[in-house]
BAZAFI-808568 format. One record per atom (N, C-alpha, C): x, y, z; residue in three letters. Coordinates in steps of 0.001 Angstrom, whole numbers, plus 500000, padded with zeros to 6 digits. Layout:
XYZALA/...
//
This chain:
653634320518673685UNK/654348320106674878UNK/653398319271675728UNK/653729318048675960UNK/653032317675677167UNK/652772318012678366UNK/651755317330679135UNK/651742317796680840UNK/652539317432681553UNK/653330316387681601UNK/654478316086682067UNK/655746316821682048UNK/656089316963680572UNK/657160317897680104UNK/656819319540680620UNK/655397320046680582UNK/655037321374680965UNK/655385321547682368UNK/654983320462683234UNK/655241320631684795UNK/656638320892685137UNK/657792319807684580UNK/659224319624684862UNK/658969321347684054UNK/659069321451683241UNK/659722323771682838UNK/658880324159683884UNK/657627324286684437UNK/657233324809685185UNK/658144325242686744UNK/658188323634687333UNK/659070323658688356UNK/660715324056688156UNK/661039323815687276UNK/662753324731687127UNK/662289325983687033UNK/661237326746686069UNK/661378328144686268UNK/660977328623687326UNK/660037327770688437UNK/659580328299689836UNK/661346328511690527UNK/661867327534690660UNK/662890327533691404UNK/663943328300690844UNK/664420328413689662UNK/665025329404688788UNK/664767330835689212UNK/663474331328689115UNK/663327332573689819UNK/663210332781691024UNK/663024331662691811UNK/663512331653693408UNK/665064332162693075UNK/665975331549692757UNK/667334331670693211UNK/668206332988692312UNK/667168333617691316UNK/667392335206690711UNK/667037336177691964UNK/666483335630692607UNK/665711336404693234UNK/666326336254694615UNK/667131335750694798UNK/667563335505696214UNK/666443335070697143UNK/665728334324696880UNK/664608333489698006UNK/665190332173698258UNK/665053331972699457UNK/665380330472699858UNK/663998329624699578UNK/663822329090698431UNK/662340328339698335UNK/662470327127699527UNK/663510326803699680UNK/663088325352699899UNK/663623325960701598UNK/663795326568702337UNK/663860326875703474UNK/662373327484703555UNK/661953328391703313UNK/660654329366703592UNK/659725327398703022UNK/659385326722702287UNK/658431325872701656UNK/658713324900702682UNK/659835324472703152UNK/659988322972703979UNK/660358322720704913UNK/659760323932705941UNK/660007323830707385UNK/659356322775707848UNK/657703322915707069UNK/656716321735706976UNK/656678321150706168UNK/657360319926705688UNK/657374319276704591UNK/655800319243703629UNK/655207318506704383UNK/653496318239704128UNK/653151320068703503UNK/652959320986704106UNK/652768322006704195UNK/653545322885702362UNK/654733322459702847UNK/655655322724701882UNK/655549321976700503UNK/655182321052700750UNK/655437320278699176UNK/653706321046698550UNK/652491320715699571UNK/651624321718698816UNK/651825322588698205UNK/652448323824698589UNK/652559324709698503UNK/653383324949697395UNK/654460324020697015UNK/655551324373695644UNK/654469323268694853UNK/653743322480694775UNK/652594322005693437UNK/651689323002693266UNK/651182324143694545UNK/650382325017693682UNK/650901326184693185UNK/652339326587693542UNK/653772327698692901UNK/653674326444691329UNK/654043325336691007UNK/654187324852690137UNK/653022324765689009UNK/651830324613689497UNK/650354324445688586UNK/650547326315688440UNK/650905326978689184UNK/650039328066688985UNK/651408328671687872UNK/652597328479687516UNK/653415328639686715UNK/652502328040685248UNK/652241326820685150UNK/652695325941684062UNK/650748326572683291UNK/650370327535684213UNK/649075328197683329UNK/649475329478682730UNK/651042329833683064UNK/651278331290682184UNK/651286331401680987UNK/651211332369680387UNK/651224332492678903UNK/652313333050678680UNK/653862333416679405UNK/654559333867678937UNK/655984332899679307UNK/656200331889679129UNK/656966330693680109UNK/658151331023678973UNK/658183330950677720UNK/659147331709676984UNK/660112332434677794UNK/659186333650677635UNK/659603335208678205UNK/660617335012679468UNK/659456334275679876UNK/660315334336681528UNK/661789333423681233UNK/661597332338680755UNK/662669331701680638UNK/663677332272679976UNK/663378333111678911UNK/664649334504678514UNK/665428335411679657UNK/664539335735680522UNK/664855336593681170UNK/665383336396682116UNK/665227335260682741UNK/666081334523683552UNK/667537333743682855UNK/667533333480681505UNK/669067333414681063UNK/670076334293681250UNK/669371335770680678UNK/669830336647680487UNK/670214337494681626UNK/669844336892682856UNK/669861337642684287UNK/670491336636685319UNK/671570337294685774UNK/672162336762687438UNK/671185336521688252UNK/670672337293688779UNK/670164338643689805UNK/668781339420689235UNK/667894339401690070UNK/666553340053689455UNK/666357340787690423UNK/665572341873690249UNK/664916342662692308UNK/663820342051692544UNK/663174342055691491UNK/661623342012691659UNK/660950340618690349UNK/660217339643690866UNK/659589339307689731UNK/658921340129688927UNK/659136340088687368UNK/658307340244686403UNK/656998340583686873UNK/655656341407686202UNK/654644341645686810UNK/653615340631686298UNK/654080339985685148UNK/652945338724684442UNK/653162337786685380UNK/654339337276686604UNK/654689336428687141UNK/653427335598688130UNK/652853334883687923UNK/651898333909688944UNK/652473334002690345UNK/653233333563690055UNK/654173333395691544UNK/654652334407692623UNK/654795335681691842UNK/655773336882692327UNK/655059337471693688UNK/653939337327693644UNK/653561337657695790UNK/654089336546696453UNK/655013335662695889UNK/654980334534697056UNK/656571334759696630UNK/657410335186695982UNK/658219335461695906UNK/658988336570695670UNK/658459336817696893UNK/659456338417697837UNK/660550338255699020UNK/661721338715698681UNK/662608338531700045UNK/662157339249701184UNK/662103338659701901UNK/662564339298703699UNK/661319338737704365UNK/
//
């Protein structure tokens, strides 16, 4: 897979498990745009270093609705409701 192609799965499964998860990414990320767009390239780099992008991407087919990210999840302290 390329780095190009790795980033684009990266960023759908960031946002993919934002919206299993009931998080507003792009409300909580782009109050501050500047602030915000950082912040979803290092949610995105820090995805596209997992070793389980498969997995996750199963589990998010297979799921509406999640409570909690996965515990292999990079992302999952930054994606908690409330």
């Amino acid at each position: 897979m390329g780095l190009l192609s790795k980033l684009d799965t990266s960023a759908t499964l960031v946002q993919d498990m934002a919206g299993r998860l009931d998080v507003d990414l792009e409300g909580a990320l782009f109050r501050d745009v500047e602030t915000g767009a950082y912040q979803f390239r290092s949610m995105i780099l820090s995805c596209t270093a997992c070793s389980d992008q498969d997995g996750c991407r199963k589990l998010l087919d297979e799921n509406d609705k999640l409570d909690a990210a996965p515990e292999y999840c990079r992302n999952g302290h930054l994606l908690k409701r409330g």
